[in-house]
N, C-alpha and C positions, 0 to 999 in steps of 0.2 A: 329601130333598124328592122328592116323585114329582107326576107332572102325568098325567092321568085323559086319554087322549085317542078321539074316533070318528072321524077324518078318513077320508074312504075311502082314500087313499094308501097304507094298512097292507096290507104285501102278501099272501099267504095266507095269514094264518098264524089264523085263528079268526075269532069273532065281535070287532067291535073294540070292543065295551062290555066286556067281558071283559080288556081287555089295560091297563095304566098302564107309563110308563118310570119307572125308578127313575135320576134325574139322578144322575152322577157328578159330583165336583169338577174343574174345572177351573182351573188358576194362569194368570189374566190378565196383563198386561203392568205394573197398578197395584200389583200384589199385594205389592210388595219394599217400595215406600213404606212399607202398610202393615204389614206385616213389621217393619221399620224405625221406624215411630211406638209399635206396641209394646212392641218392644224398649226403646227411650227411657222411655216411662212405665213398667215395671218398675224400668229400671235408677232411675229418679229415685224409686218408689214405695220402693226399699231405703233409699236416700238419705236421704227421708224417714225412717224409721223406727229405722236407725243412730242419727242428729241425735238423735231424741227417747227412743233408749234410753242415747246417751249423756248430754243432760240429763240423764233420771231418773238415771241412775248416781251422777252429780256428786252431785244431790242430797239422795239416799241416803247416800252416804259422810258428808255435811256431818250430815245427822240421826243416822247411829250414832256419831260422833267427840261429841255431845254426850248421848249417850245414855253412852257410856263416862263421862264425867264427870259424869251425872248431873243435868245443867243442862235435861235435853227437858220440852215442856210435855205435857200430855193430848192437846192439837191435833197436834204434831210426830208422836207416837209413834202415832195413827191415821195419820197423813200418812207414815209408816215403814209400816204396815203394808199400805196404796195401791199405794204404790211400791214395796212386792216383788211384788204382785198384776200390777201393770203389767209392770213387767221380764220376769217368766215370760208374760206374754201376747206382750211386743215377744219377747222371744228366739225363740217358736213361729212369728211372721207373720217377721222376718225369716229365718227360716229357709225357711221355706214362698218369698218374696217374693225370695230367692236362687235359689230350682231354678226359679219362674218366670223370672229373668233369665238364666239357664242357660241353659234352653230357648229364650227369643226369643232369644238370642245367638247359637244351633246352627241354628235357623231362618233367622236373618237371613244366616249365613254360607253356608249355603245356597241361601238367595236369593239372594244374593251371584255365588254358583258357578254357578246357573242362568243368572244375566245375563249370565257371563260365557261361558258354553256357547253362550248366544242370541248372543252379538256374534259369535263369531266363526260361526257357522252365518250368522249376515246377512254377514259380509266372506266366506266362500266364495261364499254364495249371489249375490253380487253379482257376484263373479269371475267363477263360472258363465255368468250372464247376459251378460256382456262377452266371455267367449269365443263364447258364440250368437250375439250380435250382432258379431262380428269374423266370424265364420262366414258369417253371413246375406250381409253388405256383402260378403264374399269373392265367394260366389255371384250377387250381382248383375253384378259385372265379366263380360263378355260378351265373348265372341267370336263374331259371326254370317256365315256366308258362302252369298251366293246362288247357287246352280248353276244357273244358266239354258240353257236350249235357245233359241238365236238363229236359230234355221233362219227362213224367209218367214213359216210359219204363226204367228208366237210376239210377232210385233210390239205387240199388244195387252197380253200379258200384263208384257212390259218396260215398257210405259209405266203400268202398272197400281203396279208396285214402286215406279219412281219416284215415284208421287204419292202414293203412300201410305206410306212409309217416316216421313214425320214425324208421321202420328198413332198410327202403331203405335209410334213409339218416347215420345210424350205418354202414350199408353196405359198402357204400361210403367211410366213411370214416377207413373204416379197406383198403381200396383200393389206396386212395388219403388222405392220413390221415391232408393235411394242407386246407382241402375243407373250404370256408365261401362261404357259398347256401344264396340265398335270393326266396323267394317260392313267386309264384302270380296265381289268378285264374280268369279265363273269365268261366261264366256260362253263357250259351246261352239258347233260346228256338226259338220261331217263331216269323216272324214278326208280327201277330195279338197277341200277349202277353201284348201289353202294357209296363207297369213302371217292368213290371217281365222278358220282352224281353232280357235284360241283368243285371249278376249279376255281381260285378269285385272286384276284390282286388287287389293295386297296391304292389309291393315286398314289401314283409317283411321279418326279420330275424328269428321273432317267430315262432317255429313250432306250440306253445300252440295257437295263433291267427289263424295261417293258418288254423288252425284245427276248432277252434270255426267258424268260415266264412265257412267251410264247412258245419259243425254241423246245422248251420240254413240254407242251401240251402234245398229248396224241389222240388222233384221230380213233376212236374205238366205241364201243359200246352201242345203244340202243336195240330196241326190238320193235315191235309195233312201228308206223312210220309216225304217228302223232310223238312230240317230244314236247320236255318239261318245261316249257317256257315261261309260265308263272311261276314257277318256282326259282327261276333265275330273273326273272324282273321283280322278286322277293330279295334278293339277294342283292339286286343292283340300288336296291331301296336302301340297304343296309352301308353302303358305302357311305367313305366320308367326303362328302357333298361341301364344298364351300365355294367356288368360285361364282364370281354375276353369272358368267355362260355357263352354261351347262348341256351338255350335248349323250343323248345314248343312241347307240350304233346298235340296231341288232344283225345281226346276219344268218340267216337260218333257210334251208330247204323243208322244210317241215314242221304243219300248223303246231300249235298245242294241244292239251288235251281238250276233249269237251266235244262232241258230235255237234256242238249250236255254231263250232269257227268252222268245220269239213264234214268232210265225209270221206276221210280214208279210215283205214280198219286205225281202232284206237283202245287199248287197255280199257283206259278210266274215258267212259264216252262223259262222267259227271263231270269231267274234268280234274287236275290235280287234287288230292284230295287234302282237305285243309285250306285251301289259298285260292282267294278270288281274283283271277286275273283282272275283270274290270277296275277291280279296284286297286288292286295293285300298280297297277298303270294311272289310276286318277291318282293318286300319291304321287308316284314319279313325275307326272308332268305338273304338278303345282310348282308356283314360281312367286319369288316373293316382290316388294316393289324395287328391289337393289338388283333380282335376278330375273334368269326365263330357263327355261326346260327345254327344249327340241327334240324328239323324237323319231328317227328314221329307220326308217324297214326295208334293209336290201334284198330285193326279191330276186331269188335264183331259178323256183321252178313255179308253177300257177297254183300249186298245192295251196299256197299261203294266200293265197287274192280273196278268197270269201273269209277266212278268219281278220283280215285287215277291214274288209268292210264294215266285220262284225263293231270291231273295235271302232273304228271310227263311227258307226252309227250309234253306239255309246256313248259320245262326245269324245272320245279319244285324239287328241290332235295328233296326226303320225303322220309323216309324210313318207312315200315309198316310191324308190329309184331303183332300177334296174342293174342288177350285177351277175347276170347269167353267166358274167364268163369272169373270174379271178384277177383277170387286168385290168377290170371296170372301178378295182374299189380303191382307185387311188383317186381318180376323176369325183367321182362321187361324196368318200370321205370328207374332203378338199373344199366340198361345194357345199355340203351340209356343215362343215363350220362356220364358213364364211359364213352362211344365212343366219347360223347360230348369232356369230358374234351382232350380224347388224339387227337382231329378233331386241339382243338385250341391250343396246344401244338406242331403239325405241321407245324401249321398257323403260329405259333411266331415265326421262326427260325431255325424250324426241330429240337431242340436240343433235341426229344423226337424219332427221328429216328435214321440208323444205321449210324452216323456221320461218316464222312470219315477219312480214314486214313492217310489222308496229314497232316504233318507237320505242327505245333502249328501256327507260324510265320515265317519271314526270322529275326533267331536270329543274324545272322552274321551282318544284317545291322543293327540291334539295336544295336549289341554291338560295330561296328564303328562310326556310327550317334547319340545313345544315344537317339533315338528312334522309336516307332512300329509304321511301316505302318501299314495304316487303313486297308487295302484292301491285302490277297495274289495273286500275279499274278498268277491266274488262269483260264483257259478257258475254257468252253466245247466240247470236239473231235466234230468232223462232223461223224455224220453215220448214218445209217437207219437198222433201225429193221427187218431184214428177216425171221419169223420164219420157219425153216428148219427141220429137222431130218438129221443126219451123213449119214444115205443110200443113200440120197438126194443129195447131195451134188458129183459133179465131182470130185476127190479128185486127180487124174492124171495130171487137170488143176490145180492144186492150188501148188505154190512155196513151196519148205521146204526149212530151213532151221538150219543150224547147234547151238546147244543150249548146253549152263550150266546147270546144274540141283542140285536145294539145298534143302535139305530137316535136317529137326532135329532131333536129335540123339534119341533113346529110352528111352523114360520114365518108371522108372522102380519103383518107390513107389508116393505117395503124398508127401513125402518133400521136390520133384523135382522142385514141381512147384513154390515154396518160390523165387529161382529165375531162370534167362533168361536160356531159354533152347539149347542148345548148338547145333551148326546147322556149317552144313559143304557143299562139294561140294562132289555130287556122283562120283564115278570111278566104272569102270566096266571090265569085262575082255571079253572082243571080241568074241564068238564062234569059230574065226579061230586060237586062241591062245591057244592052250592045256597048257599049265603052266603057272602061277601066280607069274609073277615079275613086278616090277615097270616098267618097260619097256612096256610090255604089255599092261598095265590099259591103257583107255581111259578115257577122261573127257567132252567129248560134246557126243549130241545124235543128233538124227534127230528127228525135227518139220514140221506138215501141220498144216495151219490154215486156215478157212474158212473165205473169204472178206470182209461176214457183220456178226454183231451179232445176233444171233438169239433170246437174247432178255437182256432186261435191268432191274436195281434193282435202289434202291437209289443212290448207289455212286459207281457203277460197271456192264461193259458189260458182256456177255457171247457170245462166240461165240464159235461151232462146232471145233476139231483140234485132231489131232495125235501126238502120242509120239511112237520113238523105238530106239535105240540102233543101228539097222544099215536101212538105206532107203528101202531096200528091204521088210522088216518089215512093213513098216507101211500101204502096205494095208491089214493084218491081222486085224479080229474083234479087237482083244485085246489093239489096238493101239486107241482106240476111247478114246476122253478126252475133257472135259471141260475145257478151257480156260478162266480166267478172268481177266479181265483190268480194270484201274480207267478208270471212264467217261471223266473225267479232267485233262487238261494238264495246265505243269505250276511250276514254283519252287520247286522244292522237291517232287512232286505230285506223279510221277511215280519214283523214287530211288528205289533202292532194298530195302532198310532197310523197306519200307513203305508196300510190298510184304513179306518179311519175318517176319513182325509184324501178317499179317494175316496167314501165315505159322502156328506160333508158337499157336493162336487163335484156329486153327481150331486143332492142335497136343495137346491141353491140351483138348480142349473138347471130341473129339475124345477118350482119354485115360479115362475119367471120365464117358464120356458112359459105356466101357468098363465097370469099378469099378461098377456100378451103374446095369447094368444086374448080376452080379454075388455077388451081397451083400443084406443082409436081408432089405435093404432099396427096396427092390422093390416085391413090392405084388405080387402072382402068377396071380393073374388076370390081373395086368398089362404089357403091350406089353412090346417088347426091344428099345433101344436107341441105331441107329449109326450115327457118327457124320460123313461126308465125310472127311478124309483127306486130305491133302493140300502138293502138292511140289510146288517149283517156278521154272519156267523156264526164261532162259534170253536168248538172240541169241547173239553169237560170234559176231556179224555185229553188228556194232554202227548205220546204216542207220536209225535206228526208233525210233531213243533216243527222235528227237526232237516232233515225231509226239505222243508218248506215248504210243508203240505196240513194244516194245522192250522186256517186262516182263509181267509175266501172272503165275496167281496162277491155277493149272492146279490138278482136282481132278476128277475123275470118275463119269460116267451121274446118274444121280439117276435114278430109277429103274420106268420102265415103269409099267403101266396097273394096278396101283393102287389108289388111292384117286386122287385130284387134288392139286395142287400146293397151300400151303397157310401158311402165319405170323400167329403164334399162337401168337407171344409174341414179348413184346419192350425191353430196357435198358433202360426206367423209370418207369415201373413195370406194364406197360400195360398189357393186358391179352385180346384177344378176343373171349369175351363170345361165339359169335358161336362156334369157335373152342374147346373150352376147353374142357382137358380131365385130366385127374387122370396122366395118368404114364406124361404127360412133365411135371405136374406140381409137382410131387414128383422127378423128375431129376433134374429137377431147386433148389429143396430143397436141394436135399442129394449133386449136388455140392458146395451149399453153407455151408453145417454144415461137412461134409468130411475135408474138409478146413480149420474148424472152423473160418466161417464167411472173411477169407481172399481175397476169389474169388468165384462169384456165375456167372454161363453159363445161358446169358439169348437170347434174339433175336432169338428167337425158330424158326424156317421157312424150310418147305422140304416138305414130303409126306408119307402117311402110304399106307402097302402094306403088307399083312399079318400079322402075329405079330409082325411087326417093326416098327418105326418111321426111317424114312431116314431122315436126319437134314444135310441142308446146312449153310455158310454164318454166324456161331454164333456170338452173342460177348462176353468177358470176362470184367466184372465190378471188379473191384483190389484195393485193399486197395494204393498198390503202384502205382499212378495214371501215372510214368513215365512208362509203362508197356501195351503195345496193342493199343495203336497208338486215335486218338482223341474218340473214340468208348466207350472208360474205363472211365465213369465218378466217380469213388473213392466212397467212404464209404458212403455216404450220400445215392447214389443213388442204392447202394448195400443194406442199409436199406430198402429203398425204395420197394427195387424186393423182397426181404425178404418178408416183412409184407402183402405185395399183394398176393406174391404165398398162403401163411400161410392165406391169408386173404379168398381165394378163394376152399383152401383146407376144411375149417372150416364149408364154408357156405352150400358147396355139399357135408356133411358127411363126408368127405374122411380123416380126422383128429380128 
């Protein structure tokens, strides 16, 4: 069957009156029933046919036993001549009526063996998903501690923590809703402070405690403006440290000691005496393979901008946010957990990034061995990142090659997406061919690819390439195209299926942008939504099967000379606060509730450029987890993106 399509979505590749997909088959989930129903009426249509050739037989024998004696009438011996006529037609259909029962029987058994492929692909796949979600819920456990400067100037800012520590932790938890925080406080001053030099609280659960331990800190002491901060990131070393996250907060107006962080007047310009701040801080921030460390520096006054340098040009990983004013550090707090939790949700296994889309297991060998290797053989390509531009590039030295090209049929309402979207192989019709017969069409196009990639994602290269319909073509602008590959070679790694999974990914989200610009779900104030579309390309030549440059999801460059390249958003409900804006985070919604809650578009990442958001690379989270390849972590973690977007929506007005 083929279907004639002009959508303008067809990406360069011709005129699109010229182009039809030739629909492949696809084995839906009913398919074994039916397997199974035919099977049955064969095997009962032999049945039939046996029954009625051993009647005739019986009463054959009965008519020649009296043909031997002589007793048959005129009527009998036409009725003998019937019934050999018969027998030689039943012996022909049940012959015939056996290799059809053959065959559904080798079908059905097959279908059979598919089902039984598909269960256990869903019992990994579930596994999977239970280890991301044992992951996720790891990363929420928190360990947070405030390094506060108690000196006289700082009085505001301590009363600021205490009142706001319970909506930053409400916050959170609309975000990460399975969060157990444990809260702890270093109050520091100077080293001439005496028994006040340091105040400390080791973790607790209670926010009512945390809070009272604030309630009696007082603002007091110091001299010089340098103050003791190695000595209280000495002291925050000493705390009891257990949770995956792990987050310290410092809040300070003023460097430490040591004339190499400032240059305000400072007692000990050696700095603290005894205790090496660099290293006290490489301590703090080690992290182990179950944990991660974060470190944040609220900056109040510029005092502290060259001691942060200092540190960070030591390798110091510190990030530093602005809290000039005491009503900033609920916003801030807030947002350096958040980052916290998804730093160590990284850390655990990635299962909080765009998880790739290889193959669960090798189910073939579990289902001959009867069990799951630990390990998929999988390797990482060799290449080096060239970041290029297409004009750049020689493209007369670079090979082409002859290519398949598949792309998915059109989506034509939301009930489409309930299931797999129907995808075929492009034909086209030649410019030298003035009439449209099967004769004519063509099925490969011509490819250039550029030798390295001009750059890399989590679990995919990009690299520079052309697409055209005939070679002459393809040094036209319009032939310019985005190629992309797995990183990793290795069992099932690179298959098509594992390319037309992100096909179909980027063709549903793609169509819900659409929906989502032209429906009351999106405010005038807010930008538009387009999602890049996706064809797959394969080359005729088997030569690059083994190296994993055989196939490549190939979509149009995104649009220069606008924002810069950035992940708004994860598939476990991440959100990055700098990034955040109103219309992705109401795109994210309205594909989840359009749906009604069956699939929500998350892994937000592209660029704005006028009123648009360009979006590449999404992923689609699915109730039916056999659906978009390891990416799709199921209902939980569609919950999950749910209550975050809704969670983020709420807290900026926007809801």
């Amino acid at each position: 069957m083929s279907m004639f399509t002009k959508e303008a979505e067809i990406l360069p590749i011709g005129e699109e009156e010229s182009f039809e997909i030739v629909e492949e088959p696809t084995l839906g989930p009913s398919d074994e029933d039916a397997v199974k129903a035919n099977h049955l009426k064969s095997k009962a249509r032999t049945a039939v046919l046996a029954h009625e050739a051993q009647s005739s037989m019986l009463e054959l024998q009965e008519l020649l036993g009296k043909t031997d004696s002589g007793t048959t009438t005129r009527a009998e011996k036409d009725r003998l001549l019937s019934l050999n006529s018969k027998l030689t037609a039943l012996k022909k259909d049940i012959k015939e009526a056996k290799t059809i029962e053959r065959d559904t029987e080798l079908e059905l058994l097959r279908s059979k063996a598919r089902s039984k492929v598909t269960d256990v692909k869903l019992a990994m796949k579930e596994k999977d998903i239970r280890r991301a979600l044992h992951a996720v819920g790891s990363a929420e456990s928190v360990d947070i501690a405030f390094v506060i400067d108690c000196t006289s100037s700082m009085a505001g800012f301590i009363s600021s923590v205490k009142n706001s520590i319970q909506n930053i932790v409400d916050r959170v938890l609309v975000t990460n809703g399975n969060m157990n925080l444990r809260l702890a406080i270093v109050g520091y001053r100077d080293i001439g402070d005496g028994s006040k030099r340091f105040e400390v609280l080791d973790f607790v659960t209670s926010i009512d405690t945390f809070r009272t331990f604030l309630t009696n800190l007082r603002a007091t002491g110091g001299a010089d403006t340098a103050e003791d901060i190695a000595g209280a990131i000495q002291q925050a070393n000493k705390l009891s440290w257990s949770q995956p996250t792990k987050v310290v907060f410092i809040i300070a107006d003023a460097p430490c000691h040591g004339t190499e962080f400032h240059s305000v007047d400072d007692s000990y310009p050696a700095g603290t005496p005894g205790i090496d701040i660099i290293e006290e801080l490489r301590m703090l921030q080690k992290s182990t393979e179950q944990a991660s460390m974060t470190i944040t520096f609220g900056k109040i006054t510029v005092h502290t901008d060259f001691m942060v340098q200092r540190f960070q040009a030591n390798g110091i990983i510190m990030d530093q946010v602005g809290i000039e004013e005491a009503s900033k550090i609920t916003k801030t707090v807030t947002s350096s957990m958040r980052k916290s939790i998804f730093k160590t949700i990284t850390t655990m296994g990635k299962p909080g990034m765009s998880v790739g889309f290889a193959p669960i297991s090798s189910v073939d060998r579990l289902l001959k061995t009867g069990h799951r290797s630990s390990k998929i053989s999988a390797s990482l390509k060799k290449y080096t990142i060239s970041p290029s531009h297409p004009k750049s590039i020689n493209w007369r030295m670079q090979l082409f090659s002859q290519v398949k090209v598949y792309r998915n049929t059109k989506i034509k309402s939301i009930d489409d997406l309930q299931n797999p979207l129907k995808m075929g192989l492009l034909r086209f019709l030649p410019s030298s061919a003035p009439h449209r017969t099967d004769k004519t069409f063509e099925s490969t196009m011509f490819m250039r690819r550029a030798p390295s990639p001009f750059a890399e994602g989590e679990i995919r290269l990009a690299f520079h390439g052309q697409l055209a319909k005939e070679k002459r073509l393809l040094d036209l602008d319009g032939s310019s195209m985005v190629m992309k590959s797995f990183k990793h070679i290795g069992e099932g790694v690179n298959d098509r299926e594992q390319y037309l999974k992100q096909m179909e990914v980027s063709a549903i989200a793609h169509f819900l942008a659409k929906e989502y610009n032209k429906s009351s779900h999106k405010p005038p104030h807010c930008l538009g939504i387009n999602v890049l579309p996706v064809i797959v390309v394969e080359e005729v030549d088997e030569k690059n099967e083994s190296s994993g440059n055989r196939r490549f999801c190939a979509e149009n460059l995104l649009p220069t000379g606008g924002s810069e390249f950035t992940k708004f958003s994860n598939n476990t409900g991440y959100w990055d606060d700098d990034g955040l804006d109103e219309t992705l985070l109401r795109f994210t919604k309205f594909t989840h509730d359009i749906t009604a809650g069956f699939i929500i578009v998350t892994d937000l990442q592209g660029v704005r450029k006028g009123n648009t958001y360009h979006l590449t690379d999404p992923v689609i989270l699915c109730k039916d987890v056999m659906r978009f390849g390891n990416t799709n972590l199921g209902k939980e973690f569609i919950k999950k993106c749910i209550n975050s977007t809704n969670g983020h929506l709420k807290e900026n007005g926007w809801m």
